[in-house]
Biotite code that builds the C-alpha atoms (Angstrom):
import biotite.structure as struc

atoms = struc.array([
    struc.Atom([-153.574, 32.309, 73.155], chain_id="A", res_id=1, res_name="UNK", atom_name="CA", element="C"),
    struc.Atom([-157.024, 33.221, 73.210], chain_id="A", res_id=2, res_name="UNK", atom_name="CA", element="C"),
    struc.Atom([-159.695, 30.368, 72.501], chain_id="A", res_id=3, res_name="UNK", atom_name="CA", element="C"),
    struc.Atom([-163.369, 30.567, 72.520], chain_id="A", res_id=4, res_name="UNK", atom_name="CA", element="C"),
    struc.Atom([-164.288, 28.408, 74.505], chain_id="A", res_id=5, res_name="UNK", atom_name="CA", element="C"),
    struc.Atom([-167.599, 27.389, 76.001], chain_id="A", res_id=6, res_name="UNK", atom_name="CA", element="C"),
    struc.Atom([-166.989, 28.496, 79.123], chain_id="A", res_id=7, res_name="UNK", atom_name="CA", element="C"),
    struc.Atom([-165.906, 31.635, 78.015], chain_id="A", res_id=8, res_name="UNK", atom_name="CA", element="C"),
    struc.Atom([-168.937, 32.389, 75.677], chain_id="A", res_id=9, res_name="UNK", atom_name="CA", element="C"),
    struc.Atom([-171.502, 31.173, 78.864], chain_id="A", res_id=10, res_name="UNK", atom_name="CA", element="C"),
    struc.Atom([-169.875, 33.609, 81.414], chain_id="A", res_id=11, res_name="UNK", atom_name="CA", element="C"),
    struc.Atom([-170.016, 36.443, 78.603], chain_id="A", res_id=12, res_name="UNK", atom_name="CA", element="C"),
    struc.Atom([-173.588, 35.851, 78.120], chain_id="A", res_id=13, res_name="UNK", atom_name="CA", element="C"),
    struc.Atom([-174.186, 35.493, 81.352], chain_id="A", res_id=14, res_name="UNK", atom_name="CA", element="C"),
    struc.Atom([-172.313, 38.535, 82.624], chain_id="A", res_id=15, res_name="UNK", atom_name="CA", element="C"),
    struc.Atom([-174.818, 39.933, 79.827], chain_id="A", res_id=16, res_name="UNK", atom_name="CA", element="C"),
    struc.Atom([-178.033, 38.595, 80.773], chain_id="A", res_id=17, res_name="UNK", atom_name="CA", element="C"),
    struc.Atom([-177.560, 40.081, 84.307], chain_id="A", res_id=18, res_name="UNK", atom_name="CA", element="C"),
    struc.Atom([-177.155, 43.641, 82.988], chain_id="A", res_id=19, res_name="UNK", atom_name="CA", element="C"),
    struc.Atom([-179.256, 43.350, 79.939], chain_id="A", res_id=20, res_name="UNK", atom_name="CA", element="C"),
    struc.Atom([-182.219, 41.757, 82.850], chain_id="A", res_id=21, res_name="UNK", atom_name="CA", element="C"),
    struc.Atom([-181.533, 42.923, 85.913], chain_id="A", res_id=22, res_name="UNK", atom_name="CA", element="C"),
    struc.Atom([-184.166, 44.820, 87.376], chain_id="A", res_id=23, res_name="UNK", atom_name="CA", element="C"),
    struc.Atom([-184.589, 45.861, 90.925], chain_id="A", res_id=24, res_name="UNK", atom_name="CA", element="C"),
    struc.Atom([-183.926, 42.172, 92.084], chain_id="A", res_id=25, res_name="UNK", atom_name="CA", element="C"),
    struc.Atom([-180.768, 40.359, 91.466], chain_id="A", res_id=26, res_name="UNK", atom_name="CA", element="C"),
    struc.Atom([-180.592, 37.933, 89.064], chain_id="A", res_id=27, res_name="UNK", atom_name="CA", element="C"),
    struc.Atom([-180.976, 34.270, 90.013], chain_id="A", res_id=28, res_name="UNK", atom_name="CA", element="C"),
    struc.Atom([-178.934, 31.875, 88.323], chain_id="A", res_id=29, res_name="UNK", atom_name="CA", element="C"),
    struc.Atom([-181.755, 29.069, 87.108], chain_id="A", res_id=30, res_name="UNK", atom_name="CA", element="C"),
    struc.Atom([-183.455, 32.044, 85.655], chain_id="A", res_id=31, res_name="UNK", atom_name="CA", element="C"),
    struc.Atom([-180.054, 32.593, 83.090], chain_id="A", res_id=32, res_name="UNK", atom_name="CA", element="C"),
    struc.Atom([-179.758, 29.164, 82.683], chain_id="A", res_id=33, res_name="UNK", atom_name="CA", element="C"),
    struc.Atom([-183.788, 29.241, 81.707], chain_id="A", res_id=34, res_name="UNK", atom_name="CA", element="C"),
    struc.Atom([-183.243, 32.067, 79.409], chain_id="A", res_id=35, res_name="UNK", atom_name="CA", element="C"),
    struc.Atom([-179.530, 31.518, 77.621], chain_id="A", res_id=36, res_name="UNK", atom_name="CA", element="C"),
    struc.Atom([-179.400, 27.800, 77.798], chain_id="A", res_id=37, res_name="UNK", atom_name="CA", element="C"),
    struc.Atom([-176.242, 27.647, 79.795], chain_id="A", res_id=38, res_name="UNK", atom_name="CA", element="C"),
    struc.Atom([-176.040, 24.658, 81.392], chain_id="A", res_id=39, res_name="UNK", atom_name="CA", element="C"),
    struc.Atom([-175.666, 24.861, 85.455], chain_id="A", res_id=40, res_name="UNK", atom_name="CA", element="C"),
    struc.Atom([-172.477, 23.375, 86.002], chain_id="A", res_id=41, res_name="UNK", atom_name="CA", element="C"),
    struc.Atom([-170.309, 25.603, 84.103], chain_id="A", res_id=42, res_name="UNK", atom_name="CA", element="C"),
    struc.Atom([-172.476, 28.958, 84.566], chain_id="A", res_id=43, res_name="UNK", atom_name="CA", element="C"),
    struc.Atom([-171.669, 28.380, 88.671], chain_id="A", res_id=44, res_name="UNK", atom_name="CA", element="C"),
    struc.Atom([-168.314, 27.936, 88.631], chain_id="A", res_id=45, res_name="UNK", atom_name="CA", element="C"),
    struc.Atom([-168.223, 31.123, 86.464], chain_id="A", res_id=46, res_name="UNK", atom_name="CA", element="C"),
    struc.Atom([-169.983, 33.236, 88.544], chain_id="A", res_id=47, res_name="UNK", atom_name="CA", element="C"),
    struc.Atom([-168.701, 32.501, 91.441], chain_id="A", res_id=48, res_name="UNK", atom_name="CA", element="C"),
    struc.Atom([-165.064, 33.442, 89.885], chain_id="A", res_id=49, res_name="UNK", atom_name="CA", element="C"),
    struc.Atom([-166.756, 36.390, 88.584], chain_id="A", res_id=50, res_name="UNK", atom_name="CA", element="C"),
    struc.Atom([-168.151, 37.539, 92.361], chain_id="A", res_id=51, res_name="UNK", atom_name="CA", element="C"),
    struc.Atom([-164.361, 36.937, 93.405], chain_id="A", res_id=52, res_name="UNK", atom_name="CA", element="C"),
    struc.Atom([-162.970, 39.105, 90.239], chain_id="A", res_id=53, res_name="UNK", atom_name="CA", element="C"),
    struc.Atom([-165.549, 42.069, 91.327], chain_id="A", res_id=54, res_name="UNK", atom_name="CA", element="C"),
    struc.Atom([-167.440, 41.710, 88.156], chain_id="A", res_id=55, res_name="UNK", atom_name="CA", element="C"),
    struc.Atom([-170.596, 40.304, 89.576], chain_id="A", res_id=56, res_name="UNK", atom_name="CA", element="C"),
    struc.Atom([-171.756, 40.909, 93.290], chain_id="A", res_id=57, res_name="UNK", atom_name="CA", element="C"),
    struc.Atom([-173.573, 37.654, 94.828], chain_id="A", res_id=58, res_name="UNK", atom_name="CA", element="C"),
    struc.Atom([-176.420, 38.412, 96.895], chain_id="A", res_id=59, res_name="UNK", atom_name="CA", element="C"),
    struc.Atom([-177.317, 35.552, 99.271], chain_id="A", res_id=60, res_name="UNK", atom_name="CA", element="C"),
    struc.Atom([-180.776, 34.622, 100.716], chain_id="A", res_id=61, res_name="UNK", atom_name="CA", element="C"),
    struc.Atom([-183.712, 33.249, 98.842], chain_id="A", res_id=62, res_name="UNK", atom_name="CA", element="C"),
    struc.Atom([-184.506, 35.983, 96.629], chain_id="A", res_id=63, res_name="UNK", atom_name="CA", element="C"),
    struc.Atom([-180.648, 36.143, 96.091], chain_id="A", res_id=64, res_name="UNK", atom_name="CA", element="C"),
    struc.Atom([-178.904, 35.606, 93.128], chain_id="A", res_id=65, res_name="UNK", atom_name="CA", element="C"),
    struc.Atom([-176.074, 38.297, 91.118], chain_id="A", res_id=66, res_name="UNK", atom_name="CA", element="C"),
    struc.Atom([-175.815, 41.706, 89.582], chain_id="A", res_id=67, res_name="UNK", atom_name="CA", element="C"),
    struc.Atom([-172.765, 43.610, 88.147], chain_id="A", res_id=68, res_name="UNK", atom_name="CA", element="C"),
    struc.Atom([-170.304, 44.841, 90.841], chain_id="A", res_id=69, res_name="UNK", atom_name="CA", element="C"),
    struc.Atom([-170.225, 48.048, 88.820], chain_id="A", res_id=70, res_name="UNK", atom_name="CA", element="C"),
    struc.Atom([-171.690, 50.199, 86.230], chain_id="A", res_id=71, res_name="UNK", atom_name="CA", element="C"),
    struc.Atom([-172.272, 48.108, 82.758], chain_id="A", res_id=72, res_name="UNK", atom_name="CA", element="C"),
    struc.Atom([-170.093, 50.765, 81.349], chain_id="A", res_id=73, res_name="UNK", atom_name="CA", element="C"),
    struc.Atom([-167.289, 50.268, 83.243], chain_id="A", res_id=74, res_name="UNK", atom_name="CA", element="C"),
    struc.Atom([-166.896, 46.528, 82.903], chain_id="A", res_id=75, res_name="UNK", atom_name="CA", element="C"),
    struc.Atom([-165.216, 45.323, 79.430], chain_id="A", res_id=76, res_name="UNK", atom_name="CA", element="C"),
    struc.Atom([-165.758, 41.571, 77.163], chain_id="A", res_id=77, res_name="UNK", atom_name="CA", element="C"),
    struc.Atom([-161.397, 41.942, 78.225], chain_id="A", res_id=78, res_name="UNK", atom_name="CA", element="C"),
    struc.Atom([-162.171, 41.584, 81.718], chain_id="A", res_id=79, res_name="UNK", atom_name="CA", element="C"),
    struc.Atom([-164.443, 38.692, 81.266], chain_id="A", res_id=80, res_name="UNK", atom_name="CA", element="C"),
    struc.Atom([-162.040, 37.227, 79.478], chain_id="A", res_id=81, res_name="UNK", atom_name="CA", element="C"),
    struc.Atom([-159.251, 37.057, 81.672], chain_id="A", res_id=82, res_name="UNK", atom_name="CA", element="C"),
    struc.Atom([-161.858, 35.513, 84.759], chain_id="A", res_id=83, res_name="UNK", atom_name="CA", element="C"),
    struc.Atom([-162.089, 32.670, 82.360], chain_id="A", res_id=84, res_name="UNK", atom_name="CA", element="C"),
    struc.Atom([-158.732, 32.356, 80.563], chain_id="A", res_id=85, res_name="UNK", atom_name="CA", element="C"),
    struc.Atom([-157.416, 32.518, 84.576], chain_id="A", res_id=86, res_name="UNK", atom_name="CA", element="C"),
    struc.Atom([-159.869, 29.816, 85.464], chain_id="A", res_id=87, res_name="UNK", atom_name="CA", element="C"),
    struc.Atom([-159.233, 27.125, 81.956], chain_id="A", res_id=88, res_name="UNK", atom_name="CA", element="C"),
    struc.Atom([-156.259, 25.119, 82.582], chain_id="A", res_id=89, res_name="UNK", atom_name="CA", element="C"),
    struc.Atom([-154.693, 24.094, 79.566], chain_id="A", res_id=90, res_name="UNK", atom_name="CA", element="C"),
    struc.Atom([-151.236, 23.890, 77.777], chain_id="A", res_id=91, res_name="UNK", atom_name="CA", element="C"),
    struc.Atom([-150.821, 27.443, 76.249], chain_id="A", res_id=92, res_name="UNK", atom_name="CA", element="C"),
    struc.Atom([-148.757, 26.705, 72.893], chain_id="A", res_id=93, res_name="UNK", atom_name="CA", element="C"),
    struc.Atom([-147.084, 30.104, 73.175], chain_id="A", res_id=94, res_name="UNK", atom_name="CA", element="C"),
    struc.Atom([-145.281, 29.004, 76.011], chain_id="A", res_id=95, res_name="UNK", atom_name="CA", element="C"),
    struc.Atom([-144.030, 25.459, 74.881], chain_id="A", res_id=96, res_name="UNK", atom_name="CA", element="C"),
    struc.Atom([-140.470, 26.232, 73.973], chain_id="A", res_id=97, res_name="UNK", atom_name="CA", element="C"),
    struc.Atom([-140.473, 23.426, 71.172], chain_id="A", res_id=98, res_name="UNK", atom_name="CA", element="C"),
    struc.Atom([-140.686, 23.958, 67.860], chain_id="A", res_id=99, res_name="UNK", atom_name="CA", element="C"),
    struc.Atom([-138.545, 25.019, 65.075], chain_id="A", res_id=100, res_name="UNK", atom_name="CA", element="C"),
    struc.Atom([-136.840, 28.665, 64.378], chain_id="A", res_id=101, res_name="UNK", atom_name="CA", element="C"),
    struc.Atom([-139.535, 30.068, 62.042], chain_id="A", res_id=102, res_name="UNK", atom_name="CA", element="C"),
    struc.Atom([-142.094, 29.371, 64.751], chain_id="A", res_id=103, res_name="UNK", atom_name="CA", element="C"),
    struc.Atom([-140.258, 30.467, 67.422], chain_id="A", res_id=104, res_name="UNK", atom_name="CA", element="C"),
    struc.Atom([-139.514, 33.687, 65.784], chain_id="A", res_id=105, res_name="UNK", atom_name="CA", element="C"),
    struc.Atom([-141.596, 34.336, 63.041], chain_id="A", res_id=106, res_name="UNK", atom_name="CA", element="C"),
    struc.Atom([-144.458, 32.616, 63.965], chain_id="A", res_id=107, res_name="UNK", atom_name="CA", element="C"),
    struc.Atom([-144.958, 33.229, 67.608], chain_id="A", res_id=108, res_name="UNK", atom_name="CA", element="C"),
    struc.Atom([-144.564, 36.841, 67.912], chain_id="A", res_id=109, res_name="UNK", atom_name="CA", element="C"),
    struc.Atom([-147.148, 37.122, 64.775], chain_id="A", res_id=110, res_name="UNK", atom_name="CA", element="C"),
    struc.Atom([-149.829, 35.058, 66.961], chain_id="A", res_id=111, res_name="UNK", atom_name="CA", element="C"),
    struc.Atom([-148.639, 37.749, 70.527], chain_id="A", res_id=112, res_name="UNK", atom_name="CA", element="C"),
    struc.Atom([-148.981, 40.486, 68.207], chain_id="A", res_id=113, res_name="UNK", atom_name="CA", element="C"),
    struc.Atom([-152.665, 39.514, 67.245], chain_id="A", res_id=114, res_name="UNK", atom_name="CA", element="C"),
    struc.Atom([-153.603, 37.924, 70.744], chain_id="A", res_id=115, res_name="UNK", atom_name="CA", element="C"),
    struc.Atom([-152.227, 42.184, 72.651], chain_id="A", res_id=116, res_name="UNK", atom_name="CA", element="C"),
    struc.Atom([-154.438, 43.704, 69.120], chain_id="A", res_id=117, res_name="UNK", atom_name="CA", element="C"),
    struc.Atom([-157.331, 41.413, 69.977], chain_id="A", res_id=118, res_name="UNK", atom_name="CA", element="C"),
    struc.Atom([-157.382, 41.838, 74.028], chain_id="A", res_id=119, res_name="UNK", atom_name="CA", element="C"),
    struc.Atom([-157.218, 45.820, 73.347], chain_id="A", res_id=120, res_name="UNK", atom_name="CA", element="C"),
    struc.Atom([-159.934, 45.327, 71.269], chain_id="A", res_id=121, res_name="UNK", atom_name="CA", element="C"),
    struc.Atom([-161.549, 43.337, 73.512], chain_id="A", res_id=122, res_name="UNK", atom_name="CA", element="C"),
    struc.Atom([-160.957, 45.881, 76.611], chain_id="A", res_id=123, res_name="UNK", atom_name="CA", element="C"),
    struc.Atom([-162.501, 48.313, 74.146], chain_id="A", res_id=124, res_name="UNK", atom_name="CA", element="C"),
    struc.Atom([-166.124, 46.610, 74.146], chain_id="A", res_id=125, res_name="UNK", atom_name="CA", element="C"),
    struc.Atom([-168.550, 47.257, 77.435], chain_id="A", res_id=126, res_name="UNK", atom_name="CA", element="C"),
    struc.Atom([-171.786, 45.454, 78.801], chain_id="A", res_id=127, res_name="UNK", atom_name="CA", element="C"),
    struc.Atom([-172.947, 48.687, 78.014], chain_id="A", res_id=128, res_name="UNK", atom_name="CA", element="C"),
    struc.Atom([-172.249, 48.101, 74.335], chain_id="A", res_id=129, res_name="UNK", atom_name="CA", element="C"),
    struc.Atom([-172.995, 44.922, 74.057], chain_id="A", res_id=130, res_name="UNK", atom_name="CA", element="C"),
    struc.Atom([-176.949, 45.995, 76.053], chain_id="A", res_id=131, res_name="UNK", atom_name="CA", element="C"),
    struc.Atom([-177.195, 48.235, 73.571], chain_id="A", res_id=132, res_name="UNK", atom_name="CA", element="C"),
    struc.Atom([-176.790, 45.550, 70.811], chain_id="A", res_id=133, res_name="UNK", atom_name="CA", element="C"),
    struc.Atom([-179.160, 43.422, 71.956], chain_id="A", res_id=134, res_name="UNK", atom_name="CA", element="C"),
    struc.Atom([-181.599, 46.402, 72.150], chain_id="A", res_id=135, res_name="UNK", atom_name="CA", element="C"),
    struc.Atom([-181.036, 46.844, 68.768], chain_id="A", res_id=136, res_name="UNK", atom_name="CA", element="C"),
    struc.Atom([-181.412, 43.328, 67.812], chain_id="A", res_id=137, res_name="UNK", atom_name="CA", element="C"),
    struc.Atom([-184.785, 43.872, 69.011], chain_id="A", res_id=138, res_name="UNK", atom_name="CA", element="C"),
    struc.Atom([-184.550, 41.077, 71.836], chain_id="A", res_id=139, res_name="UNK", atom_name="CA", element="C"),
    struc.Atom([-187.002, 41.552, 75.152], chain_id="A", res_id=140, res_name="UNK", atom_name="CA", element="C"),
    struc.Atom([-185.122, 42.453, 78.338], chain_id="A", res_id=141, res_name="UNK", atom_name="CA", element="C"),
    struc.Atom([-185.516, 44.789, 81.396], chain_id="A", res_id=142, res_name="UNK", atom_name="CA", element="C"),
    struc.Atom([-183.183, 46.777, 79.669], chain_id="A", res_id=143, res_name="UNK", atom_name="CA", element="C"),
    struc.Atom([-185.556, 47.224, 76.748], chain_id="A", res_id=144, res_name="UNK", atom_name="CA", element="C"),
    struc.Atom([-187.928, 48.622, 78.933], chain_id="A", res_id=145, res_name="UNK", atom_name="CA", element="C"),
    struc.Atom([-185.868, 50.813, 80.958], chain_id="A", res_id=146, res_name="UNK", atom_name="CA", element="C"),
    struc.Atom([-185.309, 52.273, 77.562], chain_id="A", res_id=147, res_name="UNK", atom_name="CA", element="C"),
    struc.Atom([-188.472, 53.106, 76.780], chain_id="A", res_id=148, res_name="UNK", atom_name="CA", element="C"),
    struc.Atom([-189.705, 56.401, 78.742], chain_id="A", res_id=149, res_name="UNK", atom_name="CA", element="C"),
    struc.Atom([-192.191, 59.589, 77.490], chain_id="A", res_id=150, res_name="UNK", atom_name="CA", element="C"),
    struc.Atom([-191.528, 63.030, 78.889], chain_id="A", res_id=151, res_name="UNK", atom_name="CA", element="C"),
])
């Protein structure tokens, strides 16, 4: 079942700091932990998982740092999610087989039902989107100012 977790709201943010400020230079991790407040030893581990899940693309060296693997409109919140639902290890209560016959029948499937609705959902919803938000919500970004452009 699907829990927000810290972990999981860092490497969303962080997945959208890169694309909301990514300009010609990767991204460098101190500089998202400077800007979202993530704290360094859970935004690593999350990138890193991200570089191996082809979201994010490391780029070594000392101007190194990460950038989306793809286009911001071709990589969902769903995808994010699963990185970090495959990397949390904890006791999933769906799959304890204990409990009475309401739950097990009634219950359950309800909660699967709402977990498939929310993941679609979920697989529905870009970094382009959610760039586009924060645009909206006014905030400062490279991708603010890629926005802005006279012809």
């Amino acid at each position: 079942m699907l829990r927000l977790t810290k972990k999981l709201l860092f490497a969303i943010e962080a997945v959208l700091d890169i694309a909301y400020n990514a300009g010609t230079a990767p991204v460098q991790s101190g500089e998202i932990t400077q800007r979202q407040g993530i704290p360094r030893r859970y935004l690593e581990q999350v990138l890193q998982q991200l570089v191996r899940a082809q979201v994010l693309e490391g780029v070594r060296g000392p101007r190194g740092g990460y950038r989306l693997a793809r286009e911001r409109r071709r990589i969902t919140v769903g995808e994010i999610v699963r990185v970090v639902r495959a990397l949390e290890s904890g006791e999933d209560p769906m799959e304890d087989d204990a409990g009475a016959e309401l739950g097990q029948r009634v219950v359950r499937p309800l909660c699967a039902e709402l977990q498939e609705e929310l993941m679609k959902r979920l697989d529905t919803v870009t970094i382009e989107d959610l760039c586009t938000r924060a645009h909206q919500a006014g905030i400062a970004g490279e991708y603010a100012a890629r926005l802005d452009f006279s012809i």
